[in-house]
Backbone bond lengths (Angstrom), bond angles and torsions (degrees), N, CA, C in turn:
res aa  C-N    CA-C-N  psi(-1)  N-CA   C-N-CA  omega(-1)  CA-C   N-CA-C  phi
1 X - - - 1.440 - - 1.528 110.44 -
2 X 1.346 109.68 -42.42 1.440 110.68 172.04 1.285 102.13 -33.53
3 X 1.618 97.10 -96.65 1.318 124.19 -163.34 2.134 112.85 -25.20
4 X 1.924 111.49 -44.43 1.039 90.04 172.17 1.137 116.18 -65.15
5 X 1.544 147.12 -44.62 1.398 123.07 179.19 1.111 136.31 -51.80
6 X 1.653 107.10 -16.42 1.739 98.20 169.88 1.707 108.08 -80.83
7 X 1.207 129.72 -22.04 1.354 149.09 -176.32 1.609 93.22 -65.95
8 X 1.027 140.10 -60.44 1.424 143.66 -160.83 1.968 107.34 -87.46
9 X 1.287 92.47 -29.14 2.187 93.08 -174.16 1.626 75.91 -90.48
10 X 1.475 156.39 -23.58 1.619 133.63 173.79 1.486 111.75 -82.66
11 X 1.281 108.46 -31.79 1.468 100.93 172.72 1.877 124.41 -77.27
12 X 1.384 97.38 -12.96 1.824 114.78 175.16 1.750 108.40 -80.31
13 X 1.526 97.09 -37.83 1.058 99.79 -173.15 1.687 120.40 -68.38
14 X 1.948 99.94 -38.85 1.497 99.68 -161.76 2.024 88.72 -93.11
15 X 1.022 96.64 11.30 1.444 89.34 170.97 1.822 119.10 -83.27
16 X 1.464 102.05 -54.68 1.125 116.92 147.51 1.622 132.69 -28.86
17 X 1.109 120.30 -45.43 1.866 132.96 -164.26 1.713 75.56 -100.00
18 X 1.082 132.06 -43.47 1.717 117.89 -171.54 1.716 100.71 -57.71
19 X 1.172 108.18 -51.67 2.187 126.36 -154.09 1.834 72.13 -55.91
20 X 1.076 106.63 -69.85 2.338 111.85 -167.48 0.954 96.37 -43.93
21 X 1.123 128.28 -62.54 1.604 121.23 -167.33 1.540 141.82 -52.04
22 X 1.635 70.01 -33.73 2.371 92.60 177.02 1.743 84.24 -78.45
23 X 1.183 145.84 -38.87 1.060 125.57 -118.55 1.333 156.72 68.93
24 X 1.494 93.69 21.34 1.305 121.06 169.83 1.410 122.52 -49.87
25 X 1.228 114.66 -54.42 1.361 130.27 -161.14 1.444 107.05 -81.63
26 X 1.700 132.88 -25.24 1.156 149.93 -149.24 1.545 87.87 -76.54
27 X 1.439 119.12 141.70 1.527 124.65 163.16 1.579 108.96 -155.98
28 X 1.416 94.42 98.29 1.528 118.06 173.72 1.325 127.26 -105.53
29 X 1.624 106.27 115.80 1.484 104.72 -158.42 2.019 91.01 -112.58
30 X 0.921 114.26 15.62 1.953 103.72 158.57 0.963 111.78 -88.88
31 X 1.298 121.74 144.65 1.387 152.66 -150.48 1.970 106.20 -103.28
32 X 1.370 117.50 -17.86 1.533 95.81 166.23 1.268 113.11 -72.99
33 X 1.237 138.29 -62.04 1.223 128.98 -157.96 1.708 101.84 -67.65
34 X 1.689 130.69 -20.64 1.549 103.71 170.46 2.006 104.16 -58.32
35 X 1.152 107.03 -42.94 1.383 97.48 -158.86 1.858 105.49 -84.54
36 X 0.830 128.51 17.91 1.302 141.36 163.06 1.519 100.14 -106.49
37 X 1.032 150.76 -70.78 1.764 135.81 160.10 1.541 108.67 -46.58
38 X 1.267 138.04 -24.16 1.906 117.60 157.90 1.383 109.12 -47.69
39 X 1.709 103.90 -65.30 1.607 134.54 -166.57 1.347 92.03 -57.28
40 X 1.295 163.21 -60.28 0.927 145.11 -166.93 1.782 130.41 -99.48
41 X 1.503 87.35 16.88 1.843 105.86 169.34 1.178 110.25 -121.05
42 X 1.457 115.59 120.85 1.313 122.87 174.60 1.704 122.51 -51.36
43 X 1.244 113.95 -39.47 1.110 128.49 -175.04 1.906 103.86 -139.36
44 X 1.834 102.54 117.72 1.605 108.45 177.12 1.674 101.91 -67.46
45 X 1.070 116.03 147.60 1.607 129.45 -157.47 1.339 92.30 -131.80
46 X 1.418 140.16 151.55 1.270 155.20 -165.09 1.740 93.91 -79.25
47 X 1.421 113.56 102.46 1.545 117.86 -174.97 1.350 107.47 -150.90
48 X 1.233 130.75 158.11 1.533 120.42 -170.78 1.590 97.22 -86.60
49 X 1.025 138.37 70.13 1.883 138.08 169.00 1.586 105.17 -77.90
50 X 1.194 99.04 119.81 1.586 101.88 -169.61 1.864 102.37 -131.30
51 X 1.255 109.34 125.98 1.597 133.49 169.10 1.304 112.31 -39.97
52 X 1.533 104.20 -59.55 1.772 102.78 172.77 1.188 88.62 -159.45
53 X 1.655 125.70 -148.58 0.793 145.81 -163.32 1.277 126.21 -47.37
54 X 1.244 102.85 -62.35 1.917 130.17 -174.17 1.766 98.17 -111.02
55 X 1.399 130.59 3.01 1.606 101.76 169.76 1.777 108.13 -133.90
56 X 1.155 94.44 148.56 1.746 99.04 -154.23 1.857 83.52 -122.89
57 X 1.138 91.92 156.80 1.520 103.99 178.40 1.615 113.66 -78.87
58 X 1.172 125.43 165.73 1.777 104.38 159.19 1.357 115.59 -134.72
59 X 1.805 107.77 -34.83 1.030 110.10 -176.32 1.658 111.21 -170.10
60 X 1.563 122.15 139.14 1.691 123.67 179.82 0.842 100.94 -60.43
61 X 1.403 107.03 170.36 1.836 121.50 176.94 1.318 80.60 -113.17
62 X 1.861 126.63 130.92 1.627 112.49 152.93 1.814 99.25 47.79
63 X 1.643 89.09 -170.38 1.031 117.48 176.86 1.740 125.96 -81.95
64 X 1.899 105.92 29.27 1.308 108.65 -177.67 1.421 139.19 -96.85
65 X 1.024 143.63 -118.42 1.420 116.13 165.00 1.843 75.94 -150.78
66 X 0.926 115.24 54.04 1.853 141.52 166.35 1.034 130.02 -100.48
67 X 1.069 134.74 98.79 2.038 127.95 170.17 1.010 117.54 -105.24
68 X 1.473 123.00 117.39 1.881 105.52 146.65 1.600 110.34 -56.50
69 X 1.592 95.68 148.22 1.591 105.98 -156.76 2.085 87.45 -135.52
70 X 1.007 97.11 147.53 1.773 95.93 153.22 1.096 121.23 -129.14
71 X 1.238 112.09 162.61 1.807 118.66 -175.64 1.742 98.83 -115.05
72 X 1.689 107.78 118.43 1.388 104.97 147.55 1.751 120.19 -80.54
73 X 1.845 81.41 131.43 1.778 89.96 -177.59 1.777 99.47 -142.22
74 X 1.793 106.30 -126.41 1.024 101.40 -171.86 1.802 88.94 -108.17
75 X 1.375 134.19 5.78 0.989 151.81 144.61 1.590 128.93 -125.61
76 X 1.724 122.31 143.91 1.772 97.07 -154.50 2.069 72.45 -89.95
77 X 1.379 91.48 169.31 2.003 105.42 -166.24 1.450 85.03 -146.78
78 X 1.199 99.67 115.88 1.885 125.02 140.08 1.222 148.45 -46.01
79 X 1.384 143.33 73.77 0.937 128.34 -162.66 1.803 121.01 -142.82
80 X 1.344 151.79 -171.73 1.435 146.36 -139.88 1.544 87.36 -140.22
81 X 1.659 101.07 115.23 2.010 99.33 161.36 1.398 110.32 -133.19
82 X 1.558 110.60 140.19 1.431 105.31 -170.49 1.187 107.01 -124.97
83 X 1.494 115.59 117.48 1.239 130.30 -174.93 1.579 127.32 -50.14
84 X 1.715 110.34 -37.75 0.871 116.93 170.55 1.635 128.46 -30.61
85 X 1.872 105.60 -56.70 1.479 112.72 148.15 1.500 125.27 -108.51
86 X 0.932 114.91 56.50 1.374 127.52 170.64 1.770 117.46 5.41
87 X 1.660 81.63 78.22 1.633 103.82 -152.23 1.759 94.38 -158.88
88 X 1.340 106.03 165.43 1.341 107.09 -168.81 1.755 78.82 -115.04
89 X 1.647 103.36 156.71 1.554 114.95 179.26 1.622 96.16 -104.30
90 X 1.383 106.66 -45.49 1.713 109.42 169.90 1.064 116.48 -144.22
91 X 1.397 109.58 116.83 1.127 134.61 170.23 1.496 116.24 -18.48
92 X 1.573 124.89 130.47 1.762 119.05 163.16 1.618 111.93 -54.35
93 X 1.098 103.10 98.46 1.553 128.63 -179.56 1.540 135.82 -115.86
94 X 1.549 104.51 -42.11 1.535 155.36 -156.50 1.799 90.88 -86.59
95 X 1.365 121.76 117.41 1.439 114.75 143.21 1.054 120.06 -46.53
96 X 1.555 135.13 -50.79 1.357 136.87 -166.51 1.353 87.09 -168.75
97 X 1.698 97.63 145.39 1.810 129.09 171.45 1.678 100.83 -87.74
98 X 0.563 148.74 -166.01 1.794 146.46 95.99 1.662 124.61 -108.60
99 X 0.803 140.46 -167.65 1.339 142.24 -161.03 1.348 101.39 -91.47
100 X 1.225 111.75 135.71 1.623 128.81 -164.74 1.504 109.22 -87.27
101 X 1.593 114.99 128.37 1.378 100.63 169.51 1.823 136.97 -76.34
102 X 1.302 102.10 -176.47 1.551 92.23 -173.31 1.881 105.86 -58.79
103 X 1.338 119.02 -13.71 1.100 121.17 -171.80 1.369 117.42 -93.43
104 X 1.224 106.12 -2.83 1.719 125.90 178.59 1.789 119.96 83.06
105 X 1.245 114.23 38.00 1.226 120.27 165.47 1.132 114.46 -129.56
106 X 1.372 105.45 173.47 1.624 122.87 -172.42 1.196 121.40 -170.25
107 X 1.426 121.12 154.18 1.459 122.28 -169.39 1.552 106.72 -83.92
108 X 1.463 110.55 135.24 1.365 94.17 -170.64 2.036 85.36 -125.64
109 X 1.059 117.40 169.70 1.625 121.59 160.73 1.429 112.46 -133.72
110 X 1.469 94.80 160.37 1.738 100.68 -162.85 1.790 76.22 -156.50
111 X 1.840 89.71 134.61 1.681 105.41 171.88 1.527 126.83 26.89
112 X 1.571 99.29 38.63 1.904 97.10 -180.00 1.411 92.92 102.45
113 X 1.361 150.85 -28.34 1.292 145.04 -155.07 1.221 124.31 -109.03
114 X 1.026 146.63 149.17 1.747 136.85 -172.46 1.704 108.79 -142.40
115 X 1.517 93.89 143.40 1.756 103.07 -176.79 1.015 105.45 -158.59
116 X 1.696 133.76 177.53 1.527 123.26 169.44 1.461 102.81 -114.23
117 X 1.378 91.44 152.62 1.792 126.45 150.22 1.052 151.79 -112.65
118 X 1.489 150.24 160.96 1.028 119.46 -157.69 1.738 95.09 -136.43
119 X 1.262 119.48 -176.47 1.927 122.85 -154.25 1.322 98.44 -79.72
120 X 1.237 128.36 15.38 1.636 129.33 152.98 1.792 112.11 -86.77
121 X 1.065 95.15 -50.44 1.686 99.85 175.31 1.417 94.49 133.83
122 X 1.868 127.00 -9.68 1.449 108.78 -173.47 1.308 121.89 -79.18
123 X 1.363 111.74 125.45 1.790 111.46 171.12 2.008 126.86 -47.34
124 X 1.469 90.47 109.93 1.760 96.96 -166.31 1.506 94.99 -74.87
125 X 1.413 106.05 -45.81 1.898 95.41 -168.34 1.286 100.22 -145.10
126 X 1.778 109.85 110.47 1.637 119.38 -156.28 1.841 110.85 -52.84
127 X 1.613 89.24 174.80 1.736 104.32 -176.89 1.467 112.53 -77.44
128 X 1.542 117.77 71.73 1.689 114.78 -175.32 1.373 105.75 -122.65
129 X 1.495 128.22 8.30 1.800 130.65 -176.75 1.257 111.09 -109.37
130 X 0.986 107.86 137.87 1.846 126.36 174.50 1.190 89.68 -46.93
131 X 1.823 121.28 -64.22 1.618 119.18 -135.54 1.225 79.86 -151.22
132 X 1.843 128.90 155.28 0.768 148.08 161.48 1.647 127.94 -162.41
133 X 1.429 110.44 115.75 1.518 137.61 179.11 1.707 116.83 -55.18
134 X 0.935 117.22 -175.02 1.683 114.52 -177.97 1.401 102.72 -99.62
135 X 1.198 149.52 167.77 1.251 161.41 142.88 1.430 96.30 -51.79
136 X 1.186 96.00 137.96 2.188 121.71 171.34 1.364 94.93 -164.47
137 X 1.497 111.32 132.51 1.260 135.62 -156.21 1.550 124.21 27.56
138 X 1.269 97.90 44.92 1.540 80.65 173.05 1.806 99.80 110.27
139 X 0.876 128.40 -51.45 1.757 139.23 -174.82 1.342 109.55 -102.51
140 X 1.318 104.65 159.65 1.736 125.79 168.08 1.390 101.25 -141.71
141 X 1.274 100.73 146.50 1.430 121.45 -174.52 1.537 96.82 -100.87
142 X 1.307 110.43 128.17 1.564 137.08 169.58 1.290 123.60 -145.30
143 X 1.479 103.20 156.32 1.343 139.93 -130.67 1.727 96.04 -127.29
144 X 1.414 101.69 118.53 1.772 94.47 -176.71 1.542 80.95 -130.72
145 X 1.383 136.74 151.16 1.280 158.10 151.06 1.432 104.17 54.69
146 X 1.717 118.43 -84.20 1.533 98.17 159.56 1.424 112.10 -134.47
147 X 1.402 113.77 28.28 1.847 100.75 176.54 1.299 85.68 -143.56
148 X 1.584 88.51 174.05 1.748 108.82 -159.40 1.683 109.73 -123.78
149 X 1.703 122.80 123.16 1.137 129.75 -174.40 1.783 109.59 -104.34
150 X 0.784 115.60 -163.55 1.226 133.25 -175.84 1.712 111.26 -113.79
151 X 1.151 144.22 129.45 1.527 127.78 171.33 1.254 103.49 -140.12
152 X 1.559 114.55 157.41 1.725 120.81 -177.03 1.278 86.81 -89.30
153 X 1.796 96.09 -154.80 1.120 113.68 -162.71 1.701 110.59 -71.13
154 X 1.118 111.50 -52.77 1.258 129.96 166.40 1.255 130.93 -49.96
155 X 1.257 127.62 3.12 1.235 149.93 155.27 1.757 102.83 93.92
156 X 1.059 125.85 27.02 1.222 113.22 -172.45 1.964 107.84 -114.67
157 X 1.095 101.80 141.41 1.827 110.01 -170.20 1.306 94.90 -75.61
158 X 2.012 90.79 116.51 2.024 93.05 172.57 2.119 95.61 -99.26
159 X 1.488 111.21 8.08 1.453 107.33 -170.96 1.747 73.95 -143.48
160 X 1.379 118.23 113.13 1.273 126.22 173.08 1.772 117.23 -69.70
161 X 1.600 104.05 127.67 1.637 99.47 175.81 1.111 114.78 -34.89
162 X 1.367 132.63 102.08 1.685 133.00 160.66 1.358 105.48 -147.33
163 X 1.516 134.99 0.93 1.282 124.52 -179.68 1.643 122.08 -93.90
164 X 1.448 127.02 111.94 1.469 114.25 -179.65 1.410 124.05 -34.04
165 X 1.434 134.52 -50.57 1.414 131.24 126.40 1.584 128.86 -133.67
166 X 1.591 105.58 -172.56 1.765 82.33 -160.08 1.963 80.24 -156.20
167 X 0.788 89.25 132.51 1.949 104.61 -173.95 1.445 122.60 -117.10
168 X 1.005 141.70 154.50 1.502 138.64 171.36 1.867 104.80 -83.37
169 X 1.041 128.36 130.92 1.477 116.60 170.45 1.953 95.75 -129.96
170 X 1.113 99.87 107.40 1.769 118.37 -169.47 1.572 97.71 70.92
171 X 1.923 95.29 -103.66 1.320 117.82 -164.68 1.805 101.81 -113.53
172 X 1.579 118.44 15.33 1.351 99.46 -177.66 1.372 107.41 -133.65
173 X 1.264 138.95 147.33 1.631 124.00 -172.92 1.672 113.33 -90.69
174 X 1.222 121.29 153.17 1.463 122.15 -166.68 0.844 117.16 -148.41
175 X 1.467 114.90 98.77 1.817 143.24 -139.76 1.752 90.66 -93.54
C-alpha cells in the first residue's frame, strides 16, 4: 500500500511538471504576442489565440488580415476583427459564422434564423431560413418552416420550398 502511494503522488506529480511545461497551464490574454504569432504564421492553425479576455480567434478569412472571433459571455457571439486596424468590422452579434467561401460569403445565424454575409459583415441574403447549405454552382439549398428549396444568389427560390429534403450529390441535387 505504501509503495502504491508513492507510485500515484510521482505519477500526479510528473503529470503536473509535464501540463507547465507544454504550456498548458499558461493563459495570456495581451494582444501583442497573438498578433506577432498571426504575423509570423503563414497559415492560422486551430489554436486557442485570443484578443483579450473574452474573444478568441476561430478562423482567417482568405488571405486577409480578418478573423471570425467569438466572445465568451452569457451567450458565445460571432463576429469579424481585422487586425490590420485593430478594430472589429462586425461586431459579436452572429450566433455562428461558418467558413467563408472563395467568393466571400458565409452562413451566418441570428435568433434561430440563417442568411449570408460577406467579410465586411454586410448581410447578402437576409435571416428568413430554418436551415441553410453552402452555395455550389451558383445555388444553396434552403430550408423555410419544414421543406427545403433551392435559392440564387439573391435569395430568391428558383426550386420552390416543397421538398422534405434536398442534398447536393457531386454536381446534381437529390430531393
Amino acid at each position: 500500500m505504501k509503495y502504491r502511494f508513492s507510485y500515484m503522488f510521482f505519477f500526479l506529480l510528473l503529470a503536473v511538471i509535464l501540463f507547465n511545461v507544454a504550456g498548458c497551464g499558461n493563459s495570456n490574454s495581451s494582444t501583442e504576442p497573438i498578433q506577432s504569432q498571426i504575423q509570423t504564421s503563414s497559415v492560422l492553425t486551430e489554436s486557442s489565440l485570443w484578443i483579450d479576455d473574452r474573444t478568441q480567434i476561430v478562423e482567417q478569412i482568405g488571405e486577409t488580415d480578418r478573423y471570425v472571433v467569438f466572445q465568451d459571455g452569457p451567450r458565445l457571439l460571432y463576429g469579424i476583427y481585422d487586425f490590420s486596424i485593430k478594430d472589429y468590422i462586425l461586431e459579436p452579434t452572429y450566433w455562428s459564422i461558418g467558413s467563408f467561401s472563395e467568393d466571400g460569403i458565409a452562413i451566418a445565424s441570428l435568433n434561430d434564423s440563417y442568411g449570408f454575409i460577406d467579410t465586411d459583415g454586410n448581410i447578402v441574403i437576409d435571416f428568413y431560413f430554418s436551415d441553410l447549405k453552402p452555395f455550389k454552382n451558383g445555388f444553396a439549398i434552403a430550408k423555410t418552416n419544414s421543406a427545403y428549396g433551392l435559392i440564387n444568389r439573391t435569395g430568391e427560390f428558383v426550386i420552390p420550398a416543397s421538398c422534405y429534403s434536398l442534398e447536393w450529390v457531386n454536381d446534381s441535387l437529390l430531393s
